[in-house]
C-alpha positions in Angstrom: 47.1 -44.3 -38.8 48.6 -43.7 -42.1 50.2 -40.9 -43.4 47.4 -39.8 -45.7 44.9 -40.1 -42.6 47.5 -38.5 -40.9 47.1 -35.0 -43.4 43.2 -35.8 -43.7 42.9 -35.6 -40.0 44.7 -32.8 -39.5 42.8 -31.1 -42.0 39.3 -31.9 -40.8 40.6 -30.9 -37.3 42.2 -27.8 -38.8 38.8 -27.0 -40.3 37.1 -27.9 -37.0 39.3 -25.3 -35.0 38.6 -22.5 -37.5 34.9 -22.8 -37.2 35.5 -23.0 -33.5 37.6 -19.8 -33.9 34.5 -18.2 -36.1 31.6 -19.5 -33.1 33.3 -18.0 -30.6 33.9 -14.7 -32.7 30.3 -14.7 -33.5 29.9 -15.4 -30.2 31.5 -12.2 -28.6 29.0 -10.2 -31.5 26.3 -11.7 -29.6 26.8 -9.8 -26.8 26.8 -6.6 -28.0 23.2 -6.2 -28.4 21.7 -3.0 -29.7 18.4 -1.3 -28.0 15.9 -2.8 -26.3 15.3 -6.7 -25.8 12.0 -8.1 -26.0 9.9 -8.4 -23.2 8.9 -12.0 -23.1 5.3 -13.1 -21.3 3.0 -15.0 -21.8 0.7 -13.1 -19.5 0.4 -9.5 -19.5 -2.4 -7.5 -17.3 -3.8 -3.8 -16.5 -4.0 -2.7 -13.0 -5.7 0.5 -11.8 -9.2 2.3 -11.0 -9.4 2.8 -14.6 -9.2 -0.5 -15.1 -12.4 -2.9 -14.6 -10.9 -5.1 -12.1 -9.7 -2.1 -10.2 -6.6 -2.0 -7.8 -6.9 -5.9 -6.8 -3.3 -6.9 -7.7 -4.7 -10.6 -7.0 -7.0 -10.4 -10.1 -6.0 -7.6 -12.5 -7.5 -7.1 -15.8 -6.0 -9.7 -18.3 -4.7 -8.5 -22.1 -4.4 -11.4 -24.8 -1.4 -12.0 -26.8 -2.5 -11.7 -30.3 -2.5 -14.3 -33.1 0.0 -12.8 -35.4 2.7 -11.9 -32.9 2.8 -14.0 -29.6 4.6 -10.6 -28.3 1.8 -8.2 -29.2 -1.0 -8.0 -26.7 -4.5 -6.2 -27.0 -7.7 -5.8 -24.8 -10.9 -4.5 -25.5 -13.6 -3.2 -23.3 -14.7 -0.2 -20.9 -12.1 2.2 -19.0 -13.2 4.5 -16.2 -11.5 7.8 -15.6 -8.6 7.3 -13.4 -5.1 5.4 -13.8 -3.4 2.9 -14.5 -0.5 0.8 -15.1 0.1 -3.1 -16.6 2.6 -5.7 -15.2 3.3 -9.4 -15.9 2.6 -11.1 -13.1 -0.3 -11.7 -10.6 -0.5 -10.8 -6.6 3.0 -8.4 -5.8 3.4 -4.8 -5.7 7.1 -5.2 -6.2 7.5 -6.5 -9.4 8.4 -4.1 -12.2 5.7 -2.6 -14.1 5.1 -0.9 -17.7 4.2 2.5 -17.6 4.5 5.6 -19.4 7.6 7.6 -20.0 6.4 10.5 -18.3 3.7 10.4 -15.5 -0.2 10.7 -16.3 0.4 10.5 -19.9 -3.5 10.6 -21.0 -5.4 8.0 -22.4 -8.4 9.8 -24.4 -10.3 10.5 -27.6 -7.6 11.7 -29.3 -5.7 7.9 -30.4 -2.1 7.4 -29.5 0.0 5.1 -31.9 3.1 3.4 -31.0 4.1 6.0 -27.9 7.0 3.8 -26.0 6.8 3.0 -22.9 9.4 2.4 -19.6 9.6 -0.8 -17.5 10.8 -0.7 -14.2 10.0 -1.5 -10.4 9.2 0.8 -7.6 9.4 4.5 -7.8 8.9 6.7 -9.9 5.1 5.2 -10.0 4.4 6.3 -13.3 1.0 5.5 -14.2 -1.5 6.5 -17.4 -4.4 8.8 -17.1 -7.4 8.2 -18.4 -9.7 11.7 -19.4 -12.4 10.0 -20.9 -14.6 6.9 -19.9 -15.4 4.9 -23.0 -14.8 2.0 -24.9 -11.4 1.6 -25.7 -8.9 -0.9 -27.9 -5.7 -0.7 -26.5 -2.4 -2.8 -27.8 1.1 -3.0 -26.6 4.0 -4.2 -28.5 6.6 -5.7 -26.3 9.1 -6.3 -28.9 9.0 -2.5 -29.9 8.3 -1.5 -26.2 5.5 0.3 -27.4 1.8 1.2 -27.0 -1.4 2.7 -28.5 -4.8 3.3 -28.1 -7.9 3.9 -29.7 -11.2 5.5 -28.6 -14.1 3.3 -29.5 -17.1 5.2 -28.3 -19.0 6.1 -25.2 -19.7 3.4 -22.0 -23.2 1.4 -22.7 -25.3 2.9 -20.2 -26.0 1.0 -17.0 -28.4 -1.8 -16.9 -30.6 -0.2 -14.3 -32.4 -2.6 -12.0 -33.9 -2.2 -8.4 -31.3 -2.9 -6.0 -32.2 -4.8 -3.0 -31.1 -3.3 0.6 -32.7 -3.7 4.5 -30.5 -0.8 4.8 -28.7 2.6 3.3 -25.4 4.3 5.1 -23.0 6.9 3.9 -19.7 7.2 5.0 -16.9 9.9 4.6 -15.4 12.8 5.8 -18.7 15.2 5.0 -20.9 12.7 7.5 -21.3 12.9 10.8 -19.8 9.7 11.5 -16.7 10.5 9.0 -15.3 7.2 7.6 -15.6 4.6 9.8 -17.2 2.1 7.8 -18.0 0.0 11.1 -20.4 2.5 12.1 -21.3 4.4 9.1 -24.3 7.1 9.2 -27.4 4.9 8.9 -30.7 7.0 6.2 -33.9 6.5 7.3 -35.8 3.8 4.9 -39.0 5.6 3.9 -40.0 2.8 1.6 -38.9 -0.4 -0.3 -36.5 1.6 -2.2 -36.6 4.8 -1.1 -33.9 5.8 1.9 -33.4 9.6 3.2 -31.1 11.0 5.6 -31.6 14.4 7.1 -28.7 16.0 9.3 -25.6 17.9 9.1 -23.2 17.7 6.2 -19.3 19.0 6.6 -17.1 20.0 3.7 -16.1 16.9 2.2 -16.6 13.7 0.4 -19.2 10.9 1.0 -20.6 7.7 -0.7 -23.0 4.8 0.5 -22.9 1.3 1.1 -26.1 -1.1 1.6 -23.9 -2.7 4.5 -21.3 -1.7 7.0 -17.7 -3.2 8.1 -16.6 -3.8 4.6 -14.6 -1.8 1.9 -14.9 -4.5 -0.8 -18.4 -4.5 -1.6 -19.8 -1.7 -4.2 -20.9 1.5 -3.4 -23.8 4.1 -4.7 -21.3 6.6 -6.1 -22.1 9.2 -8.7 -21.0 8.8 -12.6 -18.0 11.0 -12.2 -15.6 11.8 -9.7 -16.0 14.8 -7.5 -19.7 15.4 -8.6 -20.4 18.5 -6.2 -23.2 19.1 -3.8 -23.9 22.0 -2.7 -26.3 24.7 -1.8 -27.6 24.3 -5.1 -28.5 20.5 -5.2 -26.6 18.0 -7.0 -24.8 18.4 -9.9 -26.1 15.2 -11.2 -29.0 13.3 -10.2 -27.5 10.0 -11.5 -25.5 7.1 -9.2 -23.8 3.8 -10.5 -23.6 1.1 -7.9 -20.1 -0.6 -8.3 -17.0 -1.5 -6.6 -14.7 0.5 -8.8 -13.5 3.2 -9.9 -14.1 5.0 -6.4 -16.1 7.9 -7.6 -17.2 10.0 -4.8 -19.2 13.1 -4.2 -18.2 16.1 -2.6 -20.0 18.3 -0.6 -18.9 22.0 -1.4 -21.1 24.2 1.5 -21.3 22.6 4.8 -24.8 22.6 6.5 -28.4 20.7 6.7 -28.9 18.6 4.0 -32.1 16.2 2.7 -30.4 13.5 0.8 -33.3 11.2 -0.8 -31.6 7.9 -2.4 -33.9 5.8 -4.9 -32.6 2.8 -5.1 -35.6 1.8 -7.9 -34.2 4.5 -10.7 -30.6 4.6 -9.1 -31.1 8.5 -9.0 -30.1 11.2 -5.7 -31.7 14.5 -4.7 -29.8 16.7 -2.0 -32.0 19.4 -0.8 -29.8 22.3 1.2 -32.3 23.1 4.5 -30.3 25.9 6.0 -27.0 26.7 7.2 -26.0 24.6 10.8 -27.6 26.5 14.1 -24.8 27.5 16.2 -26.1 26.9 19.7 -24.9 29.3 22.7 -21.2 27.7 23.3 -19.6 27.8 26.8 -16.4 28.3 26.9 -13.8 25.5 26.9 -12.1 24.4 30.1 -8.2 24.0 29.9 -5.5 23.5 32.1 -3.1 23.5 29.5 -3.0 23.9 25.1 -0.5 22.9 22.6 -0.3 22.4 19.2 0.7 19.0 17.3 1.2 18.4 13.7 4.2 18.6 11.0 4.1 22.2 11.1 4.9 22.7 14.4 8.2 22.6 16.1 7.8 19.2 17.6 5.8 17.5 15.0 3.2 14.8 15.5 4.5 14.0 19.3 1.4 13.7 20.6 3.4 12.8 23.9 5.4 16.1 24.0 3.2 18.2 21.7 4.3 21.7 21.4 2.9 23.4 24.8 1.4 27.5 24.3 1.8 30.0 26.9 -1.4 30.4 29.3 -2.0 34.6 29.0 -5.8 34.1 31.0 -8.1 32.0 32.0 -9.1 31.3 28.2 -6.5 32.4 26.2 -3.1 30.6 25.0 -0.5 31.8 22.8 2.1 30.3 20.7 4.7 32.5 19.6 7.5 31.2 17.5 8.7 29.7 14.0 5.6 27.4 11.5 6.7 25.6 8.7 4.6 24.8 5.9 1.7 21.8 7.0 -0.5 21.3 9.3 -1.5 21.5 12.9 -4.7 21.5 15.5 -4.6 21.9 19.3 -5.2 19.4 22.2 -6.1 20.1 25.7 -4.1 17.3 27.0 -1.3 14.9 25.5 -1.0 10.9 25.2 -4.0 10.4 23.3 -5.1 10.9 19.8 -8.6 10.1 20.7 -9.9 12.7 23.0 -11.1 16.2 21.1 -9.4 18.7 19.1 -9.5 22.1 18.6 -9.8 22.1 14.6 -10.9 24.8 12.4 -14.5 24.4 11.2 -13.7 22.9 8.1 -10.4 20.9 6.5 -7.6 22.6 5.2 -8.3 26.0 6.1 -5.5 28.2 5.5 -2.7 30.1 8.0 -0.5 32.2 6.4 1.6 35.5 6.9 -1.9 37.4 5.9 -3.5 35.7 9.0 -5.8 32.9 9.6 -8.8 32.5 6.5 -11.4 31.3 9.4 -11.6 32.7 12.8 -13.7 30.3 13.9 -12.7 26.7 16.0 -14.4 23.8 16.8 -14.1 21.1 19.6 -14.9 18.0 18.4 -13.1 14.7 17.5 -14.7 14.2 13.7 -13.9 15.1 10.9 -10.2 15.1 11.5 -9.7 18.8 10.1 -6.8 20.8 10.0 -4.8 24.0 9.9 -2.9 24.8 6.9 0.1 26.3 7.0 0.5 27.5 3.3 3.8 30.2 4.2 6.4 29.5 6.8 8.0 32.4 9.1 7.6 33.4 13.2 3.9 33.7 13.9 2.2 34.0 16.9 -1.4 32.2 17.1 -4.4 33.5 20.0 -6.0 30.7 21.0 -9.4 32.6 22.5 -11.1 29.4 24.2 -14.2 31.7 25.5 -15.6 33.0 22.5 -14.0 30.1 20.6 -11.5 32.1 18.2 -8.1 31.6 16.7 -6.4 34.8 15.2 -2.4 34.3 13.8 0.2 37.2 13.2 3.0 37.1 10.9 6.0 38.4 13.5 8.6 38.7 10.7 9.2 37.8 6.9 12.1 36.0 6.2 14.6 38.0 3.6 16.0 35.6 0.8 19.4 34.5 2.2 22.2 36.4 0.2 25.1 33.9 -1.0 27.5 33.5 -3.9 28.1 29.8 -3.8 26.4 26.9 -2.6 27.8 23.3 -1.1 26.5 20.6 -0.1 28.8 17.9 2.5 28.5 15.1 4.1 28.7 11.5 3.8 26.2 11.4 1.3 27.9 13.7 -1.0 30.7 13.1 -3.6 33.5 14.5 -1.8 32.2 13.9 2.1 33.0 15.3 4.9 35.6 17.6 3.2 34.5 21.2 4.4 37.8 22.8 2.5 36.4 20.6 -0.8 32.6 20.3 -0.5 30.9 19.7 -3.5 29.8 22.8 -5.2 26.2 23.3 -7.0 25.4 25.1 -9.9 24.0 28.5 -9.6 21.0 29.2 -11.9 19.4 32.6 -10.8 20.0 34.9 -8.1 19.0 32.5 -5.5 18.5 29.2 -6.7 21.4 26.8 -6.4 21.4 23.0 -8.1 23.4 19.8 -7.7 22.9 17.0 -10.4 24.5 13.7 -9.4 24.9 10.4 -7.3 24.1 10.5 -3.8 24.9 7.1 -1.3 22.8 6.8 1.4 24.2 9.0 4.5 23.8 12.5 5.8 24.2 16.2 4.4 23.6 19.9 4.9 24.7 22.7 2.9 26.9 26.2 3.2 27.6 29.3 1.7 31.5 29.3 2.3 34.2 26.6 2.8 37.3 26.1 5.1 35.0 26.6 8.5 32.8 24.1 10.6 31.6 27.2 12.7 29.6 29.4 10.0 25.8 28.8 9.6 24.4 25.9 8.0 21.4 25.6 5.3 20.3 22.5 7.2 16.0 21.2 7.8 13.8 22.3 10.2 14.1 19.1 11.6 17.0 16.5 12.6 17.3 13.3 10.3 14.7 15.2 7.4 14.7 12.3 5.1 15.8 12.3 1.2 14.4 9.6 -1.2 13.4 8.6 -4.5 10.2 9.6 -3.1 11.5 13.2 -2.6 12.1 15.0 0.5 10.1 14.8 4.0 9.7 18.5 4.6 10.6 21.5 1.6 11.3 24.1 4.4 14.9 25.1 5.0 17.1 27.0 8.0 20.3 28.9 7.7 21.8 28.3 11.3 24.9 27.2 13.2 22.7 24.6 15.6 21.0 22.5 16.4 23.1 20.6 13.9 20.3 19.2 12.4 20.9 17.5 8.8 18.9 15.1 5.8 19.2 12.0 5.9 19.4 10.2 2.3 17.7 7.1 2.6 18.2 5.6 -1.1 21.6 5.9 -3.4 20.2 7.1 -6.8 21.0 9.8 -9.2 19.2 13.4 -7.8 18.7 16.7 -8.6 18.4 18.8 -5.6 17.4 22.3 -5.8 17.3 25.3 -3.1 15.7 27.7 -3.6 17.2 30.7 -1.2 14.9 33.3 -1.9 11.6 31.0 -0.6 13.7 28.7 1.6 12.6 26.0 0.0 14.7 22.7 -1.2 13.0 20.4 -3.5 14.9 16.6 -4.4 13.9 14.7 -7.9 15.5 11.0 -8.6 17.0 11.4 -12.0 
């Protein structure tokens, strides 16, 4: 090589190495990226039981990318009331999902246009609302990470034609055979299309199937959700026979009902005969009582279910400490399938005003409950003669005085350090709050530091668990044993908040 290829060379390579330089400059800009990247899919679909596919992650409803922006999908077509959510994929649970920013954001009348939306996996399950069944047009952008929708009128209505069945059941908590849909309660076919069931209906919900053993297969429901009936009839005299959304109706007064179903004109008719004849009841034999369930002191054990005190022949008392949820009463213990003693209908309430139905039933259907709305020291008269229940608020709890909060432990910022726990903010008079990271571990919480052997705020329970789901059980205890403390399951941002005036702590994943 020459000289003059010599200075050429050197040149080019000179000019080679400076655009080099420059790439890799440009490079490092790349990086930097500002906002939100594009979601790239070719697939996007809607899951939910607003949704006409339903809740079948293995066949969810499909959007189509549109023609002008590969990254712009639309869908057209009939929503139900209910939720939903969309994802990318077919056939997992797990994969993340686009949803709302804030949880049952509604879909309606009123159009949205170019909300944004979060993507993400697991919890929080964020999902939209929809108010009004109709015809929609909805579009996501997932360059923007954006959505709208607009309302395109009402749902066509049904095509109505006869629908074929040897047979008629309903199933639910409101039957007499609840909802096992192995052996639902069979109606009486008075005709080709014409089937009628006469009997007892509990508080509850119910809807009917033209075969047993199988959740899949659609259902007579009525056009709405909830659509009551009640001493009065029913609300509406319409049904839809579909596998989705799972529309039910709810019975409001327990008693003897007509329920006439024609399957011809796809219409219902609940007569209301008369309240339920209480026969002459002998009393209840019983060795032993105890009560079971998360409100008691030992839970859902139903091997060492919480045991009452015999007074009499027929009468057992409880005295002692309820939290807030539920509870019924066994006569023996290993076995969830032998009778309870319920209250006559689901949900009724306990609280430090007493009990809002004296009355029990013996019975293994429905699976009704007591619920404890307040917690405190009650005691509860289990009368198994003349088949009573009466409860009595011993004491009120006073809001539990305290300047400072802290929370320690090995789930906490500073750990175990009881001369350096971490301190919450005070917000009113008797609500403390800590914002921040939490690893999985353990914690409880106290009033004072330097000292192991004060009182604890600690749950009701050993091991109470704390996730991004929230916490197990709301209900708090200021005491120095046992040394009971939560257990955080997940490491995540939380905001934890107790409330010393209720004795109440609530957990939110930030």
């Amino acid at each position: 090589m020459n000289m003059k290829q010599n200075r050429l060379f050197s040149a080019v390579a000179g000019i080679v190495l400076a655009a080099g330089l420059a790439a890799c400059e440009g490079e490092k800009d790349l990086i930097i990226i500002e906002g939100e990247l594009p979601i790239k899919t070719t697939t996007l679909y809607m899951v939910g039981d607003a949704t006409p596919n339903g809740w079948d992650i293995g066949n969810p409803t499909p959007l189509q990318a549109t023609d002008a922006d590969p990254l712009v999908f639309g869908w057209e077509g009939e929503l139900h009331t209910g939720e939903l959510k969309l994802c990318l994929t077919t056939g997992s649970w797990d994969a993340p999902f686009i949803r709302p920013q804030v949880n049952a954001t509604e879909i309606g009348k009123n159009a949205i246009l170019d909300a944004k939306f979060a993507m993400h996996a697991g919890d929080p399950d964020d999902k939209w609302r929809v108010t009004d069944a109709g015809k929609y047009r909805l579009m996501f952008n997932l360059r923007q990470w954006t959505m709208s929708t607009e309302y395109l009128g009402e749902l066509d209505a049904p095509i109505i034609e006869p629908i074929e069945a040897e047979a008629l059941f309903i199933v639910g908590d409101a039957t007499p055979t609840g909802w096992n849909i192995d052996a639902p309660t069979q109606l009486t076919k008075q005709s080709q299309y014409i089937f009628v069931f006469e009997g007892t209906l509990n508080t509850g919900e119910l809807k009917a199937c033209t075969q047993s053993g199988d959740w899949g297969v659609p259902f007579v429901r009525p056009t709405y959700a909830n659509c009551p009936i009640n001493k009065n009839g029913v609300e509406s005299a319409d049904f839809v026979y579909t596998a989705n959304p799972d529309d039910k109706w709810i019975v409001e007064d327990a008693g003897n009902y007509r329920l006439t179903f024609d399957l011809q004109h796809w219409t219902i008719k609940a007569e209301y005969l008369g309240e339920v004849s209480q026969p002459d009841k002998e009393p209840i034999e019983a060795e032993a009582l105890y009560i079971v369930g998360d409100a008691t002191p030992n839970g859902w054990s139903i091997d060492a279910p919480t045991e009452l005190t015999k007074k009499s022949k027929y009468v057992f008392v409880y005295e002692g400490e309820l939290v807030t949820g539920e509870l019924k009463a066994c006569t023996q213990t290993g076995d969830w399938g032998v009778p309870f003693i319920r209250p006559t209908f689901g949900g009724c309430k306990i609280s430090l005003n007493g009990v809002e139905n004296a009355e029990i039933a013996f019975t293994t259907n429905p699976d009704d409950k007591w619920q404890v709305t307040e917690a405190g020291q009650y005691r509860l008269t289990f009368d198994l003669e003349h088949w009573t229940i009466t409860a009595e608020a011993l004491s009120v709890k006073e809001p539990l005085q305290a300047e400072n909060v802290y929370i320690v432990g090995d789930a906490t910022p500073n750990g175990w350090s009881i001369d350096a726990p971490t301190q919450l903010t005070k917000q009113s008079q008797y609500v403390f709050v800590y914002e921040g990271k939490l690893t999985s571990g353990e914690l409880k919480a106290c009033t004072q530091t330097g000292s192991w052997d004060v009182p604890f705020i600690r749950p009701t329970f050993g091991n109470c668990k704390i996730n991004k789901a929230g916490v197990e059980s709301p209900d708090i205890i200021f005491t120095t044993g046992p040394d009971d403390k939560w257990k955080v399951e997940e490491e995540a941002q939380y905001r934890l908040t107790f409330d010393l005036e209720h004795w109440t702590i609530s957990v939110e994943t930030l």
